[in-house]
PDBQT receptor file of N, H, CA, C and O in Angstrom, charges set to zero:
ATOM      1  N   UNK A   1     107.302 118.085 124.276  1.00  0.00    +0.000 N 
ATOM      2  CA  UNK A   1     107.733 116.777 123.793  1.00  0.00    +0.000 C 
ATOM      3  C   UNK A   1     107.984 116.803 122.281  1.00  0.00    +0.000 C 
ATOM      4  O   UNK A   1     108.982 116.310 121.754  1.00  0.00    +0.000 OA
ATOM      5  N   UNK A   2     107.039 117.390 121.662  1.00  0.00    +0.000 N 
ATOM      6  H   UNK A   2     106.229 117.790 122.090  1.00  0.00    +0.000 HD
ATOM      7  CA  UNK A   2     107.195 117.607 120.045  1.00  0.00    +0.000 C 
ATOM      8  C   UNK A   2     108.685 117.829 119.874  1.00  0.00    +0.000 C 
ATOM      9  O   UNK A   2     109.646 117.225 119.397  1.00  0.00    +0.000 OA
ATOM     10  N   UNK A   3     108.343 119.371 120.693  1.00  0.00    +0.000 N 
ATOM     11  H   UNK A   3     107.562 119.862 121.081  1.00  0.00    +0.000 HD
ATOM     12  CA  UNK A   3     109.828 120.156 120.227  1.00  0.00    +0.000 C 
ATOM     13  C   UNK A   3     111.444 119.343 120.448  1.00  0.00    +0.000 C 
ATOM     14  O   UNK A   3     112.451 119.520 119.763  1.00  0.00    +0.000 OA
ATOM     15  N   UNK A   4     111.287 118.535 121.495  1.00  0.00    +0.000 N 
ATOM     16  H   UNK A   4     110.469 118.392 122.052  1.00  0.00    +0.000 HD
ATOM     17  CA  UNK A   4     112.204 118.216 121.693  1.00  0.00    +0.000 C 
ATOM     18  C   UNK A   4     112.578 117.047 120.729  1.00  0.00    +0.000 C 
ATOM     19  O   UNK A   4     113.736 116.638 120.647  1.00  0.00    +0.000 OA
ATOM     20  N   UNK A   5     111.387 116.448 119.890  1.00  0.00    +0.000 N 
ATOM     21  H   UNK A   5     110.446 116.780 119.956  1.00  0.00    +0.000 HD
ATOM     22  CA  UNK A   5     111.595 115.576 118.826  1.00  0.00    +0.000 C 
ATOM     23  C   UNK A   5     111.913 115.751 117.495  1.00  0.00    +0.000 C 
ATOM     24  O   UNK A   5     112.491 115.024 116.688  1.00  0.00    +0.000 OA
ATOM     25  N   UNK A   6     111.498 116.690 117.429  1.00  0.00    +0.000 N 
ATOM     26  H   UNK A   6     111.028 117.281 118.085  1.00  0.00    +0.000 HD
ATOM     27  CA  UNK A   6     112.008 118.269 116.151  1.00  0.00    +0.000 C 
ATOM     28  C   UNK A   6     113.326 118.251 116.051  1.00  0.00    +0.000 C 
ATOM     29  O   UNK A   6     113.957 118.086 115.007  1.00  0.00    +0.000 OA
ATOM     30  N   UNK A   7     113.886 118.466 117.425  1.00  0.00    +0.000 N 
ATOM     31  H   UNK A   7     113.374 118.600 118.273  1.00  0.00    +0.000 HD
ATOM     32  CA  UNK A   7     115.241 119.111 117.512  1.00  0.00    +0.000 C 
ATOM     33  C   UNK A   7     115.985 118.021 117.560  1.00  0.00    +0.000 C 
ATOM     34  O   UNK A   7     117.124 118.238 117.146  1.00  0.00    +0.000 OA
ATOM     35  N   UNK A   8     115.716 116.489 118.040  1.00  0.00    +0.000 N 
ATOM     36  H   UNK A   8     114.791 116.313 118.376  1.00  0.00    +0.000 HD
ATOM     37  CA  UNK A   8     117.253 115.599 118.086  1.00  0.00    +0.000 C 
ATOM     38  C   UNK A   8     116.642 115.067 116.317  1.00  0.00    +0.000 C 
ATOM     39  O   UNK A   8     117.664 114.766 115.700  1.00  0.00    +0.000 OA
ATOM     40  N   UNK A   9     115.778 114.935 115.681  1.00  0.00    +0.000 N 
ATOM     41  H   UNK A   9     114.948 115.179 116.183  1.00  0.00    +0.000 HD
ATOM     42  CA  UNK A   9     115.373 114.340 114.398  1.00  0.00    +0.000 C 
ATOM     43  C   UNK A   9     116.468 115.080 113.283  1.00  0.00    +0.000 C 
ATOM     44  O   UNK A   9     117.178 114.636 112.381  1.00  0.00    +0.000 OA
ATOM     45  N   UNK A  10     116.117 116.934 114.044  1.00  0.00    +0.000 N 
ATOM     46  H   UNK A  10     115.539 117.294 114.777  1.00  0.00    +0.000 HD
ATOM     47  CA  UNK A  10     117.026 117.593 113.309  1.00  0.00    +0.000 C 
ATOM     48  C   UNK A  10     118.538 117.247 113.175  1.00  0.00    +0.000 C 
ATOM     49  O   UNK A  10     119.284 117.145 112.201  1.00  0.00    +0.000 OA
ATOM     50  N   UNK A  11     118.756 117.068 114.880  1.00  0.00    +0.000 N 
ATOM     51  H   UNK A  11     118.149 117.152 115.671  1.00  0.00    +0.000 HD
ATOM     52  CA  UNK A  11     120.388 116.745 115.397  1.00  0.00    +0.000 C 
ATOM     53  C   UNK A  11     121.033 115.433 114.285  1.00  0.00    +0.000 C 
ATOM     54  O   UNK A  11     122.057 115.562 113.615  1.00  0.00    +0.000 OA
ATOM     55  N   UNK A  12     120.272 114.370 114.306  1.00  0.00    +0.000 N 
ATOM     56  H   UNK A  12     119.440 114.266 114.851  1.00  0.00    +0.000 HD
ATOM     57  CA  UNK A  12     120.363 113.034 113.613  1.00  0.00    +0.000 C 
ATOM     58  C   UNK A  12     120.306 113.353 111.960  1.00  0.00    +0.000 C 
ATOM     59  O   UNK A  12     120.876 112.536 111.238  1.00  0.00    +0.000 OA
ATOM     60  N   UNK A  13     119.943 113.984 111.615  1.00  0.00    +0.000 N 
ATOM     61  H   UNK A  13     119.479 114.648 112.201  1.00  0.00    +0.000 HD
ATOM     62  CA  UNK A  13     119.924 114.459 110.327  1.00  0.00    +0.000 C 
ATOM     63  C   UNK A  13     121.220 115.235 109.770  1.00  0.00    +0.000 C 
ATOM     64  O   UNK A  13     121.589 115.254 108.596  1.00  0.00    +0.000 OA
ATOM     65  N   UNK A  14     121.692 115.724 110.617  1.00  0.00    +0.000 N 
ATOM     66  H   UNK A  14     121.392 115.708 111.571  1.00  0.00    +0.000 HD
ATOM     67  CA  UNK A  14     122.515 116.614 110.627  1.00  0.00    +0.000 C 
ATOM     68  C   UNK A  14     123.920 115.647 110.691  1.00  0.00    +0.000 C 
ATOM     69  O   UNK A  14     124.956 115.919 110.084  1.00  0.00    +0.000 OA
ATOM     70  N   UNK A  15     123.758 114.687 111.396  1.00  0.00    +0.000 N 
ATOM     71  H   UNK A  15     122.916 114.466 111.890  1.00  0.00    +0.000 HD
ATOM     72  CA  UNK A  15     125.055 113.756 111.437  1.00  0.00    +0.000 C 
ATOM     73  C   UNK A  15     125.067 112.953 110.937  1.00  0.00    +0.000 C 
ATOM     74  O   UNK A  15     126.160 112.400 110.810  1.00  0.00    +0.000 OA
ATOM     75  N   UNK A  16     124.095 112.458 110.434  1.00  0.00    +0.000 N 
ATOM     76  H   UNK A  16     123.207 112.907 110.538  1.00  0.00    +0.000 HD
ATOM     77  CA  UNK A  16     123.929 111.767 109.446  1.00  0.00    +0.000 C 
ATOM     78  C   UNK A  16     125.142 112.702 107.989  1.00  0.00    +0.000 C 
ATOM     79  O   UNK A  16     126.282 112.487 107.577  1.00  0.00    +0.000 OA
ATOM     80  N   UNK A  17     124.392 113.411 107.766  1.00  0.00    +0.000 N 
ATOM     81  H   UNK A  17     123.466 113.585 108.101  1.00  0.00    +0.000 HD
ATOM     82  CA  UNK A  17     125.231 114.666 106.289  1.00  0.00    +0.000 C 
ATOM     83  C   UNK A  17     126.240 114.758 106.625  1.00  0.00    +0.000 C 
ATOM     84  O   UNK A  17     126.920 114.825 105.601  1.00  0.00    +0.000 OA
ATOM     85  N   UNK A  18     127.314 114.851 108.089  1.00  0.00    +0.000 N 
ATOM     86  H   UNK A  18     126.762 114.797 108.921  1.00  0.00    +0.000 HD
ATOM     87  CA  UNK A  18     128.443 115.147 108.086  1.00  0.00    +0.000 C 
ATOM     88  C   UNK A  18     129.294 113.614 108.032  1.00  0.00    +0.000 C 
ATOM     89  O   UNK A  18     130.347 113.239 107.516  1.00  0.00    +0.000 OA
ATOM     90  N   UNK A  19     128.231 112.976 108.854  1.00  0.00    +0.000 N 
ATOM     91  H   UNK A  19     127.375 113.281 109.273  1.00  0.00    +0.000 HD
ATOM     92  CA  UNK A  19     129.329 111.339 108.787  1.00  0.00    +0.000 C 
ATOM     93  C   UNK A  19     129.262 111.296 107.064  1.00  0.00    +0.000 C 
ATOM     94  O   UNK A  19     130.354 111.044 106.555  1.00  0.00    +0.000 OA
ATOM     95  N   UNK A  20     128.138 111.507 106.112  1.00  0.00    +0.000 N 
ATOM     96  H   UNK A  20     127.251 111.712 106.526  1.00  0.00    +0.000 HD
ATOM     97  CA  UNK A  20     128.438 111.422 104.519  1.00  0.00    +0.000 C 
ATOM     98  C   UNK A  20     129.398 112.114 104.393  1.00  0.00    +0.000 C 
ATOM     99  O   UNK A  20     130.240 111.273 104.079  1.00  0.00    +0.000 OA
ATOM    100  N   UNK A  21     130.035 113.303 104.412  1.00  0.00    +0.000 N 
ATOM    101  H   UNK A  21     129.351 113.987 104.667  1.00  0.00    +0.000 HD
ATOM    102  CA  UNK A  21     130.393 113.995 104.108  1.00  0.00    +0.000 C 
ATOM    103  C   UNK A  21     132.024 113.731 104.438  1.00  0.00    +0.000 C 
ATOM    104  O   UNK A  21     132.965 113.669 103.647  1.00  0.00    +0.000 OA
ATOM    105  N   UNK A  22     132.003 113.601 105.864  1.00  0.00    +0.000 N 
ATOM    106  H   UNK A  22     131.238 113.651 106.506  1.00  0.00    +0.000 HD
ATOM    107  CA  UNK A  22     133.379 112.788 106.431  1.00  0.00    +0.000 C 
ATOM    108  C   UNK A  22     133.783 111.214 105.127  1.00  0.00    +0.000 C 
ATOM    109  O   UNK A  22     134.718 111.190 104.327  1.00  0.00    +0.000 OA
ATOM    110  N   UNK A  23     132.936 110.333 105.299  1.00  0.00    +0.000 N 
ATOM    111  H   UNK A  23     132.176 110.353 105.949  1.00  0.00    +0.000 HD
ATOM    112  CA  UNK A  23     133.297 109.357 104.327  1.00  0.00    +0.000 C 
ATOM    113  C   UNK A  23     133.384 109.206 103.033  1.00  0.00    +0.000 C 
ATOM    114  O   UNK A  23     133.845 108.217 102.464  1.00  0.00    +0.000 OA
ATOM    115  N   UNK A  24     132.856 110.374 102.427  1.00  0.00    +0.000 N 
ATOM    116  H   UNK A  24     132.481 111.177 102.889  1.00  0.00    +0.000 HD
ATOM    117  CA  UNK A  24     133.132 110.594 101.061  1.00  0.00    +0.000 C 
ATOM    118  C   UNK A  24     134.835 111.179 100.814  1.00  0.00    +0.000 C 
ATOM    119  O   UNK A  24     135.615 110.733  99.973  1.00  0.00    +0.000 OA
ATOM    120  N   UNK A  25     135.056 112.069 101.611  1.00  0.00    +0.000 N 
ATOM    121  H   UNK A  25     134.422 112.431 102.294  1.00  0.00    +0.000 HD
ATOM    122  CA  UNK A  25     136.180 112.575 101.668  1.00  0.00    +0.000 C 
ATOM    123  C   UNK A  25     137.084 111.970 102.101  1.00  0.00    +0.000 C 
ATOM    124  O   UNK A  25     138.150 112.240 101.547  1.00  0.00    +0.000 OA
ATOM    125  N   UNK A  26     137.143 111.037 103.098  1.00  0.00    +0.000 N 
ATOM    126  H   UNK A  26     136.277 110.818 103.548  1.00  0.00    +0.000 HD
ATOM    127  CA  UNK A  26     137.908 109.608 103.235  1.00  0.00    +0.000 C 
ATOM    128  C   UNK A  26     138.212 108.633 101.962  1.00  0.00    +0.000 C 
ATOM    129  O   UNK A  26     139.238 107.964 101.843  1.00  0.00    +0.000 OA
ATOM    130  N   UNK A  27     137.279 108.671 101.160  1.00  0.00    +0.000 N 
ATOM    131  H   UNK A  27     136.445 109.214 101.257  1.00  0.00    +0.000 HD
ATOM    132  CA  UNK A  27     137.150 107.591 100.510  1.00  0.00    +0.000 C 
ATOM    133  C   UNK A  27     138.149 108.421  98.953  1.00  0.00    +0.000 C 
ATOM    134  O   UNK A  27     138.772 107.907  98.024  1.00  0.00    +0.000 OA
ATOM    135  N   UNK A  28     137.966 109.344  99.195  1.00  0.00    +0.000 N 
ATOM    136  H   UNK A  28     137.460 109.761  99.950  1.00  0.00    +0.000 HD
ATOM    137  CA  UNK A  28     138.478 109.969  97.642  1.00  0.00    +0.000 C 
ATOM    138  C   UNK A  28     139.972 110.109  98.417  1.00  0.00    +0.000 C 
ATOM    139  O   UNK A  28     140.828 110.156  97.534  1.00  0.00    +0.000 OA
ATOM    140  N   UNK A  29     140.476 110.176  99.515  1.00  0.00    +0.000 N 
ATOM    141  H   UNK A  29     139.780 110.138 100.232  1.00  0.00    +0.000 HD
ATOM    142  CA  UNK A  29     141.211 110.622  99.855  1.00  0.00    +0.000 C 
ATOM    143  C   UNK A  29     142.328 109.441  99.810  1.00  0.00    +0.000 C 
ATOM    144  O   UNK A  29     143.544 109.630  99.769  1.00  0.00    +0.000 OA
ATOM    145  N   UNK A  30     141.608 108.074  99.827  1.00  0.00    +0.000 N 
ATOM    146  H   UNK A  30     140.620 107.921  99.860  1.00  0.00    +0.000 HD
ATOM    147  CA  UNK A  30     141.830 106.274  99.779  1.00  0.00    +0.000 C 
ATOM    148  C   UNK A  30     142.596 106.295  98.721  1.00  0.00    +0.000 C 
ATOM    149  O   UNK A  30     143.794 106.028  98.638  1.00  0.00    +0.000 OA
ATOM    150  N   UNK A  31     141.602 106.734  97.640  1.00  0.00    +0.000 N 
ATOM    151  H   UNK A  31     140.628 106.951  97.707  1.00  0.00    +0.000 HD
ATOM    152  CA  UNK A  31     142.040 106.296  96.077  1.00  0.00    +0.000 C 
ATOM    153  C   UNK A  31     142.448 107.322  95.712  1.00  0.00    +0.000 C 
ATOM    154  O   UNK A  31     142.028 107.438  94.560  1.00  0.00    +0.000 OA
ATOM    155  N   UNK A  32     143.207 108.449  96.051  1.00  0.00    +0.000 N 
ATOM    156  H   UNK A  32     143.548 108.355  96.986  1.00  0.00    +0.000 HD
ATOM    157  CA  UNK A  32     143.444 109.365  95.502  1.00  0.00    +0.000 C 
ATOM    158  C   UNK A  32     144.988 108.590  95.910  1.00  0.00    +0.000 C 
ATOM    159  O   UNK A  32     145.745 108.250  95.001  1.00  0.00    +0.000 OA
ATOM    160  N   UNK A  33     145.390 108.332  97.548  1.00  0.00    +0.000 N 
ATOM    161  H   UNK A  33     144.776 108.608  98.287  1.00  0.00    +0.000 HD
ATOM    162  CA  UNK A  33     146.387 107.640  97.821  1.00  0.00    +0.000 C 
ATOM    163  C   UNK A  33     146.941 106.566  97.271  1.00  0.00    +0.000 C 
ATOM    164  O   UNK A  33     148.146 106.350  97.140  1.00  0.00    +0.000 OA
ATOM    165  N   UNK A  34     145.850 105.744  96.879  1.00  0.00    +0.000 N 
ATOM    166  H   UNK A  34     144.871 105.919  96.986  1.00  0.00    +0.000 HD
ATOM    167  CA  UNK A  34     146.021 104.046  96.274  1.00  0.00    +0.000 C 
ATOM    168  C   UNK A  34     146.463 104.237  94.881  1.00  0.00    +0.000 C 
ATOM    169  O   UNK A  34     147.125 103.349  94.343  1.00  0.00    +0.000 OA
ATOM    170  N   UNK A  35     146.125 105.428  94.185  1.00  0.00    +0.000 N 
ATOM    171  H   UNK A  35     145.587 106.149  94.623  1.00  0.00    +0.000 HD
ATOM    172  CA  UNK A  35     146.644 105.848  92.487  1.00  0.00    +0.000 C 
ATOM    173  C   UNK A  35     148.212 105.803  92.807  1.00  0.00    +0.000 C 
ATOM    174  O   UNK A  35     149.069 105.015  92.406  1.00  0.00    +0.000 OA
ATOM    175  N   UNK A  36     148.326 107.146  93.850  1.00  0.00    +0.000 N 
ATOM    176  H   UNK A  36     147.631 107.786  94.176  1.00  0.00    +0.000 HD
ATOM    177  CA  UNK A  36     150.166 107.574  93.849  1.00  0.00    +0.000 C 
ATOM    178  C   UNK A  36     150.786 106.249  94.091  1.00  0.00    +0.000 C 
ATOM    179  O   UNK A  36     151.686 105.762  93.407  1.00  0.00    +0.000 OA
ATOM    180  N   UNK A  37     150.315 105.797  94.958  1.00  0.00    +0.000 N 
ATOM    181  H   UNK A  37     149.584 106.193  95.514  1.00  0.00    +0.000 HD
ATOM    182  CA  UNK A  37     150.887 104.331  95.225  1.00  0.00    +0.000 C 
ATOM    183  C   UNK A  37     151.270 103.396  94.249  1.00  0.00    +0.000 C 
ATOM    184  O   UNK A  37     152.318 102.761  94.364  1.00  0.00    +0.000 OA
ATOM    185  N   UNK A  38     150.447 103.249  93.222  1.00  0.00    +0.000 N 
ATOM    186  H   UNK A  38     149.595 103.765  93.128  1.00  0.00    +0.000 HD
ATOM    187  CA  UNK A  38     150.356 101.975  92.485  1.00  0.00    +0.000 C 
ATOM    188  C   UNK A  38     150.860 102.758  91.135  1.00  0.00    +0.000 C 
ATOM    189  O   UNK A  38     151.195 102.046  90.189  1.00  0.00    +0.000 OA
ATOM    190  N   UNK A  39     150.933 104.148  90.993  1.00  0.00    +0.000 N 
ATOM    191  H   UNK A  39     150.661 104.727  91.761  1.00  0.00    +0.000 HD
ATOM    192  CA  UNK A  39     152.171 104.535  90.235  1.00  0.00    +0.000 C 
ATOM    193  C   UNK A  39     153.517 104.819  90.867  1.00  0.00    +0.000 C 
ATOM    194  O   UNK A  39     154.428 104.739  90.042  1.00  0.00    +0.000 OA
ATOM    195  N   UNK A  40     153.897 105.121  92.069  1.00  0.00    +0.000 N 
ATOM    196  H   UNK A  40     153.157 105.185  92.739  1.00  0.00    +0.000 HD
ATOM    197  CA  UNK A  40     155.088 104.751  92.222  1.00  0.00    +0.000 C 
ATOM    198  C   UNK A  40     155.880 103.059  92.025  1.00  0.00    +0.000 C 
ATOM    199  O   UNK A  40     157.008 102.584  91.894  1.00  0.00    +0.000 OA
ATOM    200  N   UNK A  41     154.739 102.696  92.093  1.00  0.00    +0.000 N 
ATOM    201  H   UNK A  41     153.823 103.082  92.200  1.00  0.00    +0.000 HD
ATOM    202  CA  UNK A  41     154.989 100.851  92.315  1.00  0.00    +0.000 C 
ATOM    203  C   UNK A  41     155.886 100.867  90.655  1.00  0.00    +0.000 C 
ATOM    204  O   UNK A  41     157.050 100.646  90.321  1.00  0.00    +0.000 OA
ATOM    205  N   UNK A  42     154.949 101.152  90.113  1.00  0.00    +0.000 N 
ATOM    206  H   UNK A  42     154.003 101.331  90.384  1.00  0.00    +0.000 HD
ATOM    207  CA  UNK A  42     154.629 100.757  88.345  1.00  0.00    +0.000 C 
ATOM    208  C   UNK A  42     155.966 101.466  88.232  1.00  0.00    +0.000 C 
ATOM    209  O   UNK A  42     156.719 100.835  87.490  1.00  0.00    +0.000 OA
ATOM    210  N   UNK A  43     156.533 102.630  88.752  1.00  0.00    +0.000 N 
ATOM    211  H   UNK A  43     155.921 103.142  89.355  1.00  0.00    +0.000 HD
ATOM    212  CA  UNK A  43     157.946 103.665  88.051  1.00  0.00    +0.000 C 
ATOM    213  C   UNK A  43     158.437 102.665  89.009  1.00  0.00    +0.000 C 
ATOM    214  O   UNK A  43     158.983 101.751  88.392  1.00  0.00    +0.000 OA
ATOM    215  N   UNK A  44     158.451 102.502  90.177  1.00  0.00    +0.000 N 
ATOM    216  H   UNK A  44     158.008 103.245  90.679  1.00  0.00    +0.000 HD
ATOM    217  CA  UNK A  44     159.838 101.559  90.520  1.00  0.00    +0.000 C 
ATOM    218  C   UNK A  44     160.262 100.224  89.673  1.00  0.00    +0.000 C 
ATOM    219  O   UNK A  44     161.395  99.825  89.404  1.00  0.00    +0.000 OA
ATOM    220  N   UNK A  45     158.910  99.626  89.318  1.00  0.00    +0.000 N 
ATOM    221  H   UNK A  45     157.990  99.950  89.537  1.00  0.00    +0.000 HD
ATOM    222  CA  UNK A  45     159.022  98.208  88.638  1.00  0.00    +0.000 C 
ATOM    223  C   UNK A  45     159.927  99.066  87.016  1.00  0.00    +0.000 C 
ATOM    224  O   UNK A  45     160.960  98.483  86.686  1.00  0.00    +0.000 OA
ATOM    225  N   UNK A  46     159.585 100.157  86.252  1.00  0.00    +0.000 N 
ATOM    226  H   UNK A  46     158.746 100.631  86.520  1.00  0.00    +0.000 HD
ATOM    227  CA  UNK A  46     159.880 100.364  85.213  1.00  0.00    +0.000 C 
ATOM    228  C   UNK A  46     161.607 100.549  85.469  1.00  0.00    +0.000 C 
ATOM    229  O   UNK A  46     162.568 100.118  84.831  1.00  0.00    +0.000 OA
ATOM    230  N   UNK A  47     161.525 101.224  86.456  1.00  0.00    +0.000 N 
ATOM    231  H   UNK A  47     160.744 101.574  86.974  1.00  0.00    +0.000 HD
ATOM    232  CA  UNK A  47     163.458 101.431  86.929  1.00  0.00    +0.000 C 
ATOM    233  C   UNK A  47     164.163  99.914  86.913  1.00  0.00    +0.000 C 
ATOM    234  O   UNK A  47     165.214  99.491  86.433  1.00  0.00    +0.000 OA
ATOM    235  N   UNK A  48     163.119  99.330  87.639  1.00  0.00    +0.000 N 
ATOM    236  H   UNK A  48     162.265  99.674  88.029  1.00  0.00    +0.000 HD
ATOM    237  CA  UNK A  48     164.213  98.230  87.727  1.00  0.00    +0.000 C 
ATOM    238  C   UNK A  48     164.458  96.951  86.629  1.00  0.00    +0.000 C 
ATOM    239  O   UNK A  48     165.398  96.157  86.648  1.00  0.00    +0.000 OA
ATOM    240  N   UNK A  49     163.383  96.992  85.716  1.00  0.00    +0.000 N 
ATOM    241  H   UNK A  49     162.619  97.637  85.700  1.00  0.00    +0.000 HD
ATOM    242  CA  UNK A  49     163.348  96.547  84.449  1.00  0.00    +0.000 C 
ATOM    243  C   UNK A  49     164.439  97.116  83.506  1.00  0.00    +0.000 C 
ATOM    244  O   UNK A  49     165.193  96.422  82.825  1.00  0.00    +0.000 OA
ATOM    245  N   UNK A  50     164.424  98.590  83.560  1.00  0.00    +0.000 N 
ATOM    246  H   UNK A  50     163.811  99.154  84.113  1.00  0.00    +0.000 HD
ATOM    247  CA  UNK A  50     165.268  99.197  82.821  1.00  0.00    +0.000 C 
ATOM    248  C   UNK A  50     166.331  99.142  82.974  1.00  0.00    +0.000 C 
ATOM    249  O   UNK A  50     166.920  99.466  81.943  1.00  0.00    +0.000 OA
ATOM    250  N   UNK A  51     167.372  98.730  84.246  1.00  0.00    +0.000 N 
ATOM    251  H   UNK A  51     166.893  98.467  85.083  1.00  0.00    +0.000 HD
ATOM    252  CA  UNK A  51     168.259  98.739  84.606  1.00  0.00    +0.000 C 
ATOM    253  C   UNK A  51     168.919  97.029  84.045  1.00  0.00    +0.000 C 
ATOM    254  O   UNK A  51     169.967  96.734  83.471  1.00  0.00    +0.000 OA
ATOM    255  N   UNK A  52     168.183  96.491  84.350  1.00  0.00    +0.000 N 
ATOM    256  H   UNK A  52     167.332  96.731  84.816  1.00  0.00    +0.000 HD
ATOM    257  CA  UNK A  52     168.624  95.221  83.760  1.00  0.00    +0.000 C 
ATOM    258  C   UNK A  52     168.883  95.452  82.528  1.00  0.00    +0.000 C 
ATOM    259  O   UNK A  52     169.276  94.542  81.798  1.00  0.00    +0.000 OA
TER     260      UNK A  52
């Protein structure tokens, strides 16, 4: 019984670190997207300012 409480405590621990690991890398992956984004925005707005 121990052992088998050892081993899913371990299991849960373990997915625990990868779901972190998954959502950290999601999350940089967000704002790494949301930057390019909101500088393409900013060069389109500058094009079309400039053009006028």
């Amino acid at each position: 019984m121990t052992l088998k409480k050892a081993s899913y405590s371990n299991l849960t621990v373990n997915f625990r670190q990868v779901l972190v690991q998954k959502y950290t890398i999601v999350q940089e992956v967000c704002t790494n997207l949301s930057t390019i984004i909101l500088a393409h925005t900013v060069k389109q707005c500058f094009r079309q300012i400039s053009c006028w």
